[in-house]
C-alpha positions as CSV (number, residue, x, y, z in Angstrom):
1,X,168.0,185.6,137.6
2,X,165.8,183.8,139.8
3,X,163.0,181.6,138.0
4,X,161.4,179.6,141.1
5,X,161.5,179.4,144.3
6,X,161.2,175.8,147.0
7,X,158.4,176.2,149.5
8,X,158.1,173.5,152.5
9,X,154.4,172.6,152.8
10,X,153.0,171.5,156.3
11,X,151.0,169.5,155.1
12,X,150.6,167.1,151.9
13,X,149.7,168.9,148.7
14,X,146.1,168.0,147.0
15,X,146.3,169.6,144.2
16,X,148.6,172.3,142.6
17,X,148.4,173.7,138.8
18,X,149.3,176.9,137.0
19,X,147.2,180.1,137.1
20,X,148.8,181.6,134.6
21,X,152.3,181.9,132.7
22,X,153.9,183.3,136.1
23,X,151.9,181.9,138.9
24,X,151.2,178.5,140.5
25,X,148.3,177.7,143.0
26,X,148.8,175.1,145.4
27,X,146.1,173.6,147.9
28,X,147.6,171.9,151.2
29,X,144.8,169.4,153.4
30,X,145.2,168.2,156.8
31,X,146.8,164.5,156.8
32,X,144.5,163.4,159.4
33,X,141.1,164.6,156.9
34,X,142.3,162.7,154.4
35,X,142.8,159.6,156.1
36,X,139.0,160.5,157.0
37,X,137.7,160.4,153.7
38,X,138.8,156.8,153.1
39,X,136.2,154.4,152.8
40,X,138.4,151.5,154.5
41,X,141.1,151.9,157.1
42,X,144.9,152.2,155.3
43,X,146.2,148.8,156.1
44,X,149.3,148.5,158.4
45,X,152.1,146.1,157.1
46,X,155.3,145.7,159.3
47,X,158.2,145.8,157.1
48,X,160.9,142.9,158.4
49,X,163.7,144.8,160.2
50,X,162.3,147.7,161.2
């Protein structure tokens, strides 16, 4: 019996939910648009060691 299945995205996952009892809807956006939408740059913190 197989209930689920994994799926490897390509890129990060904004939003996923169920459509119904058997189905699930996910939506995938573009790292690089998201980092657009910021209103301030991420900030950059070097991590001792690395």
């Amino acid at each position: 019996m197989k209930n689920f299945e994994f799926c490897a995205f390509r890129e990060p996952v904004v939003f996923a939910g169920h459509l119904s009892k058997d189905s699930v809807s996910a939506i995938e956006k573009p790292w690089m648009q998201v980092v657009k939408g910021f209103d301030a740059k991420p900030v950059h913190r070097h991590i001792y060691g690395t």
